[in-house]
N, CA, C and O atoms as CSV, one atom per row, in Angstrom:
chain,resi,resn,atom,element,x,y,z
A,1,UNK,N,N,-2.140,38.808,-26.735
A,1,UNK,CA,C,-1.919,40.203,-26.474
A,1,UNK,C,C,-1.919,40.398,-24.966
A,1,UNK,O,O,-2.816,39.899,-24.286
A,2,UNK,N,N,-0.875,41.154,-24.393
A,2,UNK,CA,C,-0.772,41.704,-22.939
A,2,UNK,C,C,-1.656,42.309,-22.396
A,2,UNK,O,O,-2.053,43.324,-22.968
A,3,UNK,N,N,-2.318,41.895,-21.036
A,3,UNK,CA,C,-3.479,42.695,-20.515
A,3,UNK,C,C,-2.616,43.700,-19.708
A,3,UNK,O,O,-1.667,43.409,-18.981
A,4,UNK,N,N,-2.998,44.650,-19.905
A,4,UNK,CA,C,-2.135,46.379,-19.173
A,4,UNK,C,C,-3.131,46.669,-17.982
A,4,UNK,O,O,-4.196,46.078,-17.809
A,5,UNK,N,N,-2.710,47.485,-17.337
A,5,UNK,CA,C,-3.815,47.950,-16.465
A,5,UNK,C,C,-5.146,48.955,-17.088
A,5,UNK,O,O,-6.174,49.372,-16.555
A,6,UNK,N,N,-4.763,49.055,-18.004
A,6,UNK,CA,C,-6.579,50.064,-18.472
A,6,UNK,C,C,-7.531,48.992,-19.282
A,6,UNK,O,O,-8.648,49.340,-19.667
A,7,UNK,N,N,-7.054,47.752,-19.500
A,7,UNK,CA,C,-7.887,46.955,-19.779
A,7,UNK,C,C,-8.443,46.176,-18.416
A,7,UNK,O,O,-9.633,45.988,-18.164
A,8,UNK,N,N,-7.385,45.791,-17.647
A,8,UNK,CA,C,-8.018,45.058,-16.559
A,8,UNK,C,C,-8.998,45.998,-15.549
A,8,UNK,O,O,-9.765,45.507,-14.721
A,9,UNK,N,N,-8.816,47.478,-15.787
A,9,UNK,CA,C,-9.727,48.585,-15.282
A,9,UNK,C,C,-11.297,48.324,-15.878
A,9,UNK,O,O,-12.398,48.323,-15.327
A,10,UNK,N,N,-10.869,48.114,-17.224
A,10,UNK,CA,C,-12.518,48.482,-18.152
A,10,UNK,C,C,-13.342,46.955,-17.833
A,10,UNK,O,O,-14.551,46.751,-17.720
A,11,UNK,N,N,-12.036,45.873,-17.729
A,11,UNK,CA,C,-13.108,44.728,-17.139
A,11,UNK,C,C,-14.206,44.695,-15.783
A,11,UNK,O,O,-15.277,44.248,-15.371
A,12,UNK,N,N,-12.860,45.659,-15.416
A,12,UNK,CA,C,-13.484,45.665,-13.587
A,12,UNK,C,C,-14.918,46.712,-13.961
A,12,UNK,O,O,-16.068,46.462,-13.597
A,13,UNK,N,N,-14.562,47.687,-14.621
A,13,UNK,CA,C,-16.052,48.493,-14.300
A,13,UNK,C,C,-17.195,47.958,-14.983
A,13,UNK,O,O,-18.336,48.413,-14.893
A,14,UNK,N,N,-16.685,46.550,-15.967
A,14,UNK,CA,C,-18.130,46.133,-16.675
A,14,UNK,C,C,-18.642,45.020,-15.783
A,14,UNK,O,O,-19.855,44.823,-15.712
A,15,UNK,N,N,-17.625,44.151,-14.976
A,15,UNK,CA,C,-18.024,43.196,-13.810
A,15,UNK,C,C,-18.384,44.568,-12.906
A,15,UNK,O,O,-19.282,44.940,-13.661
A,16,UNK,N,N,-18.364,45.599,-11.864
A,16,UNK,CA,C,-19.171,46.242,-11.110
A,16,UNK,C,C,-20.367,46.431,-11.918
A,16,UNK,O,O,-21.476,46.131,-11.474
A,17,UNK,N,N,-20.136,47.083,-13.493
A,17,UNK,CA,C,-21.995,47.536,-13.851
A,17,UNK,C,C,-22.662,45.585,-13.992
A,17,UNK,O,O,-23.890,45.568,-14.084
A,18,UNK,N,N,-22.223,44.618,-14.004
A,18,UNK,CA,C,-23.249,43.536,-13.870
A,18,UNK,C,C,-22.849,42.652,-12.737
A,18,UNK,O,O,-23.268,41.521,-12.982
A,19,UNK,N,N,-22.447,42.679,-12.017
A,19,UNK,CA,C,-21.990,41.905,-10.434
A,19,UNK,C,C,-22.208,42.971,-9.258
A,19,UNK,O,O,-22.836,42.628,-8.256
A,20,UNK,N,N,-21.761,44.082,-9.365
A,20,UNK,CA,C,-21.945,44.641,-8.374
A,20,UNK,C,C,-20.510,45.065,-8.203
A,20,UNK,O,O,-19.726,44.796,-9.114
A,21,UNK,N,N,-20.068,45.725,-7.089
A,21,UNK,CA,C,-18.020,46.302,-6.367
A,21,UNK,C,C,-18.205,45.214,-5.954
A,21,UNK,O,O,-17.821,44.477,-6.862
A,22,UNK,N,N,-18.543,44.638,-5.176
A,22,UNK,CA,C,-18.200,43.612,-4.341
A,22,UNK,C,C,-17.990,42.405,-4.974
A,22,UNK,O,O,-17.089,41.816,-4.377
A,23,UNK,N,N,-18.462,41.674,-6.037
A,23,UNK,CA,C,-18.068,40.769,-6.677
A,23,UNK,C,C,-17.129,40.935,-7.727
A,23,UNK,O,O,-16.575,40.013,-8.326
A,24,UNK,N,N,-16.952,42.327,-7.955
A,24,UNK,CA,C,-16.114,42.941,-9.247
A,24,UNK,C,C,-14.476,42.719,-8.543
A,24,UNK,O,O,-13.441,42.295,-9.057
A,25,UNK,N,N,-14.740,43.145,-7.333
A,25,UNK,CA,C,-13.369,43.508,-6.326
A,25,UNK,C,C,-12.748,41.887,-6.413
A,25,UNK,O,O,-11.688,41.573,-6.955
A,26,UNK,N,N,-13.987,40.698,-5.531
A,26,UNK,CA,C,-13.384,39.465,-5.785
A,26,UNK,C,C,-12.983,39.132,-7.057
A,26,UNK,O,O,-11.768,38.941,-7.030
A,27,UNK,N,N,-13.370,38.997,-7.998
A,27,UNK,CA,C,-12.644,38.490,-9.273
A,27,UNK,C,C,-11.482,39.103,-9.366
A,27,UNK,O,O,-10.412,38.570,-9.070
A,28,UNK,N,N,-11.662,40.668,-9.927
A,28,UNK,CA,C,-10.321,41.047,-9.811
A,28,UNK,C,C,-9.199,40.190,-9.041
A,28,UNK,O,O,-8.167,39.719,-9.518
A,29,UNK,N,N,-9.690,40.113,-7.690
A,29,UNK,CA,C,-8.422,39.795,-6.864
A,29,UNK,C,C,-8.224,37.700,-7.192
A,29,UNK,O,O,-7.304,36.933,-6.906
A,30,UNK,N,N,-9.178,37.536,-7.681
A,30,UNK,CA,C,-8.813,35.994,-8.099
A,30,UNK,C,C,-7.754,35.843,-9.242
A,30,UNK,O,O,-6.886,34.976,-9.343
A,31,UNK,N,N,-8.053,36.986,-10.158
A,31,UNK,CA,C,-7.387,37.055,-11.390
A,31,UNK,C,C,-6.366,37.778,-11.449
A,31,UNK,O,O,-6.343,39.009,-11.476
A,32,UNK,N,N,-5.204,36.825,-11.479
A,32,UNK,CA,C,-3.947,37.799,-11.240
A,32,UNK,C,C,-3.386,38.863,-12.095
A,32,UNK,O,O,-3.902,38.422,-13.122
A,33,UNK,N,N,-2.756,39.894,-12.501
A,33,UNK,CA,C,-2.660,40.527,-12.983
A,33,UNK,C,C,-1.450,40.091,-14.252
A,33,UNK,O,O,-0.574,40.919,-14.501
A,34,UNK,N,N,-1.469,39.145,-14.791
A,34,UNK,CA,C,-0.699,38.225,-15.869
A,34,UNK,C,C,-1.339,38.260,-16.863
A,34,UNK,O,O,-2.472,38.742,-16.840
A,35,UNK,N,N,-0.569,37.561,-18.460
A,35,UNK,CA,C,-0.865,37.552,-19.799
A,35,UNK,C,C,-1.940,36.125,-19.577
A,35,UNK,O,O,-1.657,35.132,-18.907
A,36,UNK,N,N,-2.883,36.303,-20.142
A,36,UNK,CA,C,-3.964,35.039,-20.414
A,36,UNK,C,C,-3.512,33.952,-20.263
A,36,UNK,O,O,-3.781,32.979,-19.559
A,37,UNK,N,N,-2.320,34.361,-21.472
A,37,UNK,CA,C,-1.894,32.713,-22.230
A,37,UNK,C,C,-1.230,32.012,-21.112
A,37,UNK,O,O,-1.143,30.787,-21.193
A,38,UNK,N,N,-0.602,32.808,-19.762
A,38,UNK,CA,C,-0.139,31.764,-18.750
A,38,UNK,C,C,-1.182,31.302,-17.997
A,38,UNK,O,O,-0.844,30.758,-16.946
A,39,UNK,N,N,-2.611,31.376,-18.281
A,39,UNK,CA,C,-3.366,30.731,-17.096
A,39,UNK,C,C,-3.633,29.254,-17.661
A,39,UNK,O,O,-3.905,28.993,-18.833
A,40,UNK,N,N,-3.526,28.488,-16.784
A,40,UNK,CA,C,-4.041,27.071,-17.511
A,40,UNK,C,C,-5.624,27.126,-18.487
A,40,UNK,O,O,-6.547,27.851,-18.118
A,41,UNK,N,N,-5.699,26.451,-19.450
A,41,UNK,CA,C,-6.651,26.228,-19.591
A,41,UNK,C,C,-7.758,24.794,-19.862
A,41,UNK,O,O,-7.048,23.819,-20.107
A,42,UNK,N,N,-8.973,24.493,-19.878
A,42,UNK,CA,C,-9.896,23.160,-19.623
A,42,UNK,C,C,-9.001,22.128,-20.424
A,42,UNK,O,O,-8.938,20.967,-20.021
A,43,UNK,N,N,-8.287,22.545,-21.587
A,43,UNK,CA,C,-7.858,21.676,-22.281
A,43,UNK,C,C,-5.956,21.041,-21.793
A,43,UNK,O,O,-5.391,19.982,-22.067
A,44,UNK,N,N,-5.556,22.064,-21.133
A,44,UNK,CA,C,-4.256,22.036,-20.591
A,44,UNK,C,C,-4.127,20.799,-19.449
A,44,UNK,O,O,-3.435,19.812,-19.200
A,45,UNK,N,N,-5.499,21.695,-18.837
A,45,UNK,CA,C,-5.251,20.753,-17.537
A,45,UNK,C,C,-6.105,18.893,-17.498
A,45,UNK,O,O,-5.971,17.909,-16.771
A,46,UNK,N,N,-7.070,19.275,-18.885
A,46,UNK,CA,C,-6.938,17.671,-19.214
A,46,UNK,C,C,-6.139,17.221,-19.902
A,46,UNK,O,O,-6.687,16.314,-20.528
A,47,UNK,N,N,-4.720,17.344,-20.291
A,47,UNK,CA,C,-3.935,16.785,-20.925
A,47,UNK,C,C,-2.895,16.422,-19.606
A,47,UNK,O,O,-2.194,15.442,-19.354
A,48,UNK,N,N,-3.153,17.705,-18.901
A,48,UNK,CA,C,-1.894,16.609,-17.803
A,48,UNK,C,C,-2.652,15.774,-16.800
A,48,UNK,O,O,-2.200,15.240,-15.786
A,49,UNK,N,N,-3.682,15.759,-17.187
A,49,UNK,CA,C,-4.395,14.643,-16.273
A,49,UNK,C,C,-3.874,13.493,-16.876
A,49,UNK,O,O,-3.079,12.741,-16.313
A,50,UNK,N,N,-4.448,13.293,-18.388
A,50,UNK,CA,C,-4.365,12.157,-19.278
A,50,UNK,C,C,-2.510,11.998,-18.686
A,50,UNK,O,O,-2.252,11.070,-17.919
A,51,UNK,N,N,-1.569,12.796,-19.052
A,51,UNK,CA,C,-0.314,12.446,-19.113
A,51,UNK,C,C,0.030,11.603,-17.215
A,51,UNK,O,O,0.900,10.868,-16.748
A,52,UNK,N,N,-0.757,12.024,-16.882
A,52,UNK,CA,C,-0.625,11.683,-15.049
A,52,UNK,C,C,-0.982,10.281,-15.320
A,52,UNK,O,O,-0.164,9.361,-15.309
A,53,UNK,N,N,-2.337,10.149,-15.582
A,53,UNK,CA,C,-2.648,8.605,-15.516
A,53,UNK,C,C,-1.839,7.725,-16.314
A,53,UNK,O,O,-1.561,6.586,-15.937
A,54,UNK,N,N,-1.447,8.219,-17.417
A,54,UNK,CA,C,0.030,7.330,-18.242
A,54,UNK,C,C,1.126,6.773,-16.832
A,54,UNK,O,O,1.369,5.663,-16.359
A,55,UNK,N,N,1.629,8.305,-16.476
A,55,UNK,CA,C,2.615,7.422,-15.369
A,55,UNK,C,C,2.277,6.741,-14.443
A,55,UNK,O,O,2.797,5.635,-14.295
A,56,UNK,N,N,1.185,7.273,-13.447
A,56,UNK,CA,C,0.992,6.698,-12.858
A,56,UNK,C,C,0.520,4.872,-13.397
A,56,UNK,O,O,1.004,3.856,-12.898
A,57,UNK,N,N,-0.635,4.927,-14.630
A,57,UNK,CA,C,0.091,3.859,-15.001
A,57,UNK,C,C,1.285,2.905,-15.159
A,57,UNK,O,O,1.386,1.777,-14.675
A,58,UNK,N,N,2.098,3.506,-15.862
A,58,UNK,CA,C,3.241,2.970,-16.070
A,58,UNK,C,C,4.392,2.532,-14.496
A,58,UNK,O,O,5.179,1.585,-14.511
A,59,UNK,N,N,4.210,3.434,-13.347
A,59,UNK,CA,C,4.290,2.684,-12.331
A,59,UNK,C,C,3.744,1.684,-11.702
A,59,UNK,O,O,4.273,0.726,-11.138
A,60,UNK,N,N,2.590,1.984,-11.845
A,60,UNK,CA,C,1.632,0.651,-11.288
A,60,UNK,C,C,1.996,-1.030,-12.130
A,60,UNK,O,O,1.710,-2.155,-11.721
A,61,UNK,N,N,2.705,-0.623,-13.386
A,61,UNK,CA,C,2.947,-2.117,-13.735
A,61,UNK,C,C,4.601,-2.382,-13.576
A,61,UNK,O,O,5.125,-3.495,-13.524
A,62,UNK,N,N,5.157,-1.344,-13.524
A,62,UNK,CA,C,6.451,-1.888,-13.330
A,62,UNK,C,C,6.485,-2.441,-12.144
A,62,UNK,O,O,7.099,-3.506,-12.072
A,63,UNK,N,N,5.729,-1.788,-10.657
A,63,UNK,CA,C,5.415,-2.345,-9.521
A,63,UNK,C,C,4.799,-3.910,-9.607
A,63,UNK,O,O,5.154,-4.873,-8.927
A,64,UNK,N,N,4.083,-3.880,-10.333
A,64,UNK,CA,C,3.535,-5.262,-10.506
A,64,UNK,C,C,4.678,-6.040,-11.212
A,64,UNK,O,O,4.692,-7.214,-10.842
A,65,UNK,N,N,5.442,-5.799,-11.932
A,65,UNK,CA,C,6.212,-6.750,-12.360
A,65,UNK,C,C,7.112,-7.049,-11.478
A,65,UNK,O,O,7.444,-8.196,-11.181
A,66,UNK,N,N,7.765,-5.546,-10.792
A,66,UNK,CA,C,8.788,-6.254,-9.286
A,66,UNK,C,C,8.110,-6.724,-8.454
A,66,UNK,O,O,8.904,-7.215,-7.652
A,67,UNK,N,N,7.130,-6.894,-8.118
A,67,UNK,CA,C,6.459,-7.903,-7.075
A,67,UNK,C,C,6.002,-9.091,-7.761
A,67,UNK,O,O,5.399,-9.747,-6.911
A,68,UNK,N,N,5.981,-9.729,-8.918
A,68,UNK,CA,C,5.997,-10.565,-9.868
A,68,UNK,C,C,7.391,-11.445,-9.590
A,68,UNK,O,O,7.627,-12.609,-9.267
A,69,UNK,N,N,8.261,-10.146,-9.919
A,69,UNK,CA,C,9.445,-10.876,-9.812
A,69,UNK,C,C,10.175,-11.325,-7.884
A,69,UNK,O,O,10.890,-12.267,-7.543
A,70,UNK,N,N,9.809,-10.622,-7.366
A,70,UNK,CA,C,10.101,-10.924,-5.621
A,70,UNK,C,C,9.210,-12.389,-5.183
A,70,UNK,O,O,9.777,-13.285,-4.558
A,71,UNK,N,N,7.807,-12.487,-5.586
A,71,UNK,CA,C,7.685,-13.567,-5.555
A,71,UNK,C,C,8.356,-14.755,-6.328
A,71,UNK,O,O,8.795,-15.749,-5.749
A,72,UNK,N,N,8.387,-14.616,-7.334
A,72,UNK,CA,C,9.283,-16.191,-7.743
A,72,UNK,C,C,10.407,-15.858,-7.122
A,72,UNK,O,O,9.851,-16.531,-6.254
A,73,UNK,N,N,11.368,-15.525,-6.700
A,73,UNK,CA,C,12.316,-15.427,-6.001
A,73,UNK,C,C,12.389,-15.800,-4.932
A,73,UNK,O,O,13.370,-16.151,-4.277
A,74,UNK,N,N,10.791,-15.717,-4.557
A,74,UNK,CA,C,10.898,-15.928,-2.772
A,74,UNK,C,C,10.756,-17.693,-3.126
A,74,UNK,O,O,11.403,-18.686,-2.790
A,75,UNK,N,N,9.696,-17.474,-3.875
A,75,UNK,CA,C,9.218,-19.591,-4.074
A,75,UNK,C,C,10.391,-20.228,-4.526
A,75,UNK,O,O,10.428,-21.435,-4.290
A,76,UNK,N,N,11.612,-19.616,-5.265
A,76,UNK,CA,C,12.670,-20.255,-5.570
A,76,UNK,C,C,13.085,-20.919,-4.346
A,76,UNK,O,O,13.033,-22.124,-4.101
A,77,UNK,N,N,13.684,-19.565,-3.294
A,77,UNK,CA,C,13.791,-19.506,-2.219
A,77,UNK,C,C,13.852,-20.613,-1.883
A,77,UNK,O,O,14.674,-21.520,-2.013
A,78,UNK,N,N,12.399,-20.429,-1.183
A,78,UNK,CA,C,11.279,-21.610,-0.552
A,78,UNK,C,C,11.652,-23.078,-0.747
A,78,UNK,O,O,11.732,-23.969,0.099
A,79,UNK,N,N,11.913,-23.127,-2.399
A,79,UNK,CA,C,12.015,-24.107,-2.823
A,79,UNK,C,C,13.587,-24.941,-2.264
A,79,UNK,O,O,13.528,-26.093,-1.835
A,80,UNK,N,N,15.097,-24.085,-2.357
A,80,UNK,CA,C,16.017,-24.576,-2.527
A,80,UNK,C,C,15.765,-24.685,-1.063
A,80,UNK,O,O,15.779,-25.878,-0.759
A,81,UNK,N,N,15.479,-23.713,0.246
A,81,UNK,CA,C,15.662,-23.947,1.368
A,81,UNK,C,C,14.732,-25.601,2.181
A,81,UNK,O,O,15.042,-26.137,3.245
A,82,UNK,N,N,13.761,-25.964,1.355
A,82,UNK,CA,C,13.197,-27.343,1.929
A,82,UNK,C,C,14.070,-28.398,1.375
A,82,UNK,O,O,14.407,-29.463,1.892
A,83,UNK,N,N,14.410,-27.834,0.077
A,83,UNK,CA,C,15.354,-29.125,-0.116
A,83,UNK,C,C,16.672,-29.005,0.619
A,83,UNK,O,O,17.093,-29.996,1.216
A,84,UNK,N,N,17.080,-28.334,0.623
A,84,UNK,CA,C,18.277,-28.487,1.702
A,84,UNK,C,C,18.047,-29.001,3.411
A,84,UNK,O,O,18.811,-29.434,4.274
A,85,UNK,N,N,16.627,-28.704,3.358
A,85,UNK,CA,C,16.180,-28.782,5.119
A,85,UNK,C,C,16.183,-30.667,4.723
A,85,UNK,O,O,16.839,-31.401,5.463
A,86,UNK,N,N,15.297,-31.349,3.366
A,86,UNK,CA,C,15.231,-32.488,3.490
A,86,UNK,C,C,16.443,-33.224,3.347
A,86,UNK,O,O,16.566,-34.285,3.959
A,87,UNK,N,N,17.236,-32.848,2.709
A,87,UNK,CA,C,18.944,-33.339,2.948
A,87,UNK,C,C,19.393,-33.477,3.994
A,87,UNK,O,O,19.931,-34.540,4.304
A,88,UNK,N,N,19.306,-32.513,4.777
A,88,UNK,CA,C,20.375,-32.380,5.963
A,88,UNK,C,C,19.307,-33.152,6.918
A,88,UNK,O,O,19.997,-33.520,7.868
A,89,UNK,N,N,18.173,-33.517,7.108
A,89,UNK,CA,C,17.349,-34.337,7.847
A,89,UNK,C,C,17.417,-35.957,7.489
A,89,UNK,O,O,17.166,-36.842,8.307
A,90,UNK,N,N,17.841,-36.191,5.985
A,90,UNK,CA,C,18.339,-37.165,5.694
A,90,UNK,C,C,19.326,-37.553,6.336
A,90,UNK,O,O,19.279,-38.571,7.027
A,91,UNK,N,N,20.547,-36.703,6.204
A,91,UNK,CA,C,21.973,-37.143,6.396
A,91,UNK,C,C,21.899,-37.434,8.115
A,91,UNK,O,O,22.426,-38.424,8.624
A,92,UNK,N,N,21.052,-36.251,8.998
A,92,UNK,CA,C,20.811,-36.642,10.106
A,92,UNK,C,C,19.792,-37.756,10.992
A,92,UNK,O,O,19.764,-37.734,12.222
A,93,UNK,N,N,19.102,-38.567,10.302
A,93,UNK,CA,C,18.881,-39.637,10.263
A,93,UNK,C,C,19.841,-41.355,9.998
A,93,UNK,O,O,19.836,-42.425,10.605
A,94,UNK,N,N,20.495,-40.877,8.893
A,94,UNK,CA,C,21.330,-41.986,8.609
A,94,UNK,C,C,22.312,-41.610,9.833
A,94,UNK,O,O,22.470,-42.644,10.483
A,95,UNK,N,N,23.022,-40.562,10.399
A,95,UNK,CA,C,23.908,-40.795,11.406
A,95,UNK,C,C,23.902,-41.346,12.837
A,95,UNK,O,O,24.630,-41.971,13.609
A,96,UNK,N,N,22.126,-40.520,12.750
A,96,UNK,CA,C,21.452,-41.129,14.178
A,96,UNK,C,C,21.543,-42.509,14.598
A,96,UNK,O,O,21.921,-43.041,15.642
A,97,UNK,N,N,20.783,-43.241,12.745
A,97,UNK,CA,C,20.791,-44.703,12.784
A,97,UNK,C,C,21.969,-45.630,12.902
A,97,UNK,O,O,21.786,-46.764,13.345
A,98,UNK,N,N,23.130,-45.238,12.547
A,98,UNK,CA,C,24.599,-45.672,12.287
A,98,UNK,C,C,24.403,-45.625,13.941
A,98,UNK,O,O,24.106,-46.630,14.587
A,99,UNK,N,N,24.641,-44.133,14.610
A,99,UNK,CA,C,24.679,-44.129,16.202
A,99,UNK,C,C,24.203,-44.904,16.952
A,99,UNK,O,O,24.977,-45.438,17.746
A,100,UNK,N,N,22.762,-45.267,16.995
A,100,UNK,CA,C,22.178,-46.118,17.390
A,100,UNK,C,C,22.576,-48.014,17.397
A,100,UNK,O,O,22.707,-48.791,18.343
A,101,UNK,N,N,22.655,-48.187,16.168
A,101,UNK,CA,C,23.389,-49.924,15.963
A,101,UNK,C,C,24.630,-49.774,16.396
A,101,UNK,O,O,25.196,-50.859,16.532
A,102,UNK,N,N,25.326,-48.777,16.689
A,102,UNK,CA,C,26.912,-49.219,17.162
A,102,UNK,C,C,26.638,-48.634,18.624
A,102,UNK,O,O,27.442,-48.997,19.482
A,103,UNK,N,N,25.833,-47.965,18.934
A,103,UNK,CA,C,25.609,-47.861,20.939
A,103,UNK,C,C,24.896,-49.418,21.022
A,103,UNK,O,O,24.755,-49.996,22.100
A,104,UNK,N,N,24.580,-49.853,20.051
A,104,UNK,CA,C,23.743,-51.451,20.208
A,104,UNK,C,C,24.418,-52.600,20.470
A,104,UNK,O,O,24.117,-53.428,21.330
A,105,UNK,N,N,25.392,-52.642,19.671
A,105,UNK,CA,C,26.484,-53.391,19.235
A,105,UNK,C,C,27.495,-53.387,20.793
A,105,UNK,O,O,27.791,-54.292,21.574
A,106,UNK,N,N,27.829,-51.848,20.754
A,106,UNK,CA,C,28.906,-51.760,22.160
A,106,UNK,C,C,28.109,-52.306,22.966
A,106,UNK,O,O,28.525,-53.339,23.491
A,107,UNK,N,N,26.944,-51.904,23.283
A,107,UNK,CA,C,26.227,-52.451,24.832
A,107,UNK,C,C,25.995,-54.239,24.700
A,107,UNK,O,O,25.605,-54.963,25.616
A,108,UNK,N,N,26.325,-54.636,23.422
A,108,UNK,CA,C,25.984,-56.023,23.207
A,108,UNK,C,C,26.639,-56.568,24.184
A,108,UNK,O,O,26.269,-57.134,25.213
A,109,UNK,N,N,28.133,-56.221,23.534
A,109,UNK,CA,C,29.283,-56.890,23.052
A,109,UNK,C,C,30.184,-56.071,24.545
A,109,UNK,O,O,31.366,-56.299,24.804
A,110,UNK,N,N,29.179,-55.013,25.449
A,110,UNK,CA,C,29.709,-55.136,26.702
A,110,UNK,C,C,28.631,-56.151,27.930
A,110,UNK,O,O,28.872,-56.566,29.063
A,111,UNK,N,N,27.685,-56.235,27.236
A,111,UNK,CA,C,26.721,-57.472,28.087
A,111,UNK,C,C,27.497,-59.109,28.357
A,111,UNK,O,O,27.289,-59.720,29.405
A,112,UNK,N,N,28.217,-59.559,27.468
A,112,UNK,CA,C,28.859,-60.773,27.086
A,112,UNK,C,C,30.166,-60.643,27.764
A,112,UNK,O,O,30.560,-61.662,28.330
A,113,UNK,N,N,30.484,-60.197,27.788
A,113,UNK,CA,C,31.671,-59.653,28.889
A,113,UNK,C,C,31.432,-59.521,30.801
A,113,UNK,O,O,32.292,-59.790,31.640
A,114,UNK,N,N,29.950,-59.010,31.078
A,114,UNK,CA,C,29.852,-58.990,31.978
A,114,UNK,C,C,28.993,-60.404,32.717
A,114,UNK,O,O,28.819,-60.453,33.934
């Protein structure tokens, strides 16, 4: 049922006869002049608590699963980039060594000559 102004009057003069004007005046002015049923109530506002901690749940693990998933990605990573580092340190070894016996060979085979 709609609170009108001669009800929110008769509240105010029963908060002045047991609060006093001065505390009658504050409430009044806390309590807006609206139907009840739009003010939240103890049970309203623990349900969107409960519904808050759901999402916020439900972010907190999808977060955990993309950072779940960014790490193996990175160790994949990790992984293909050493093996490629030990390849190409391979291949640059065997060329070095090839380099080396044939600067060996030329300087031999220009020693015998001189």
């Amino acid at each position: 049922m709609p609170v009108d102004e001669a009800r929110r009057h008769a509240l105010y003069t029963k908060l002045e006869q047991g609060l006093g004007a001065e505390e009658a005046e504050t409430f009044m002015q806390l309590t807006p002049p609206t139907e009840w049923t739009h003010l939240a109530t103890h049970q309203d506002v623990t349900n969107l608590r409960i519904e808050l901690e759901a999402r916020i749940e439900n972010v907190r693990v999808g977060l955990e699963a993309r950072i779940d998933g960014l790490e193996t990605d990175l160790r994949a990573t990790e992984a293909r980039l050493i093996g490629e580092l030990h390849r190409l340190l391979r291949l640059q070894t065997i060329w070095l060594i090839g380099a080396i016996f044939t600067l060996a060979a030329l300087i031999l085979t220009a020693a015998k000559y001189l």
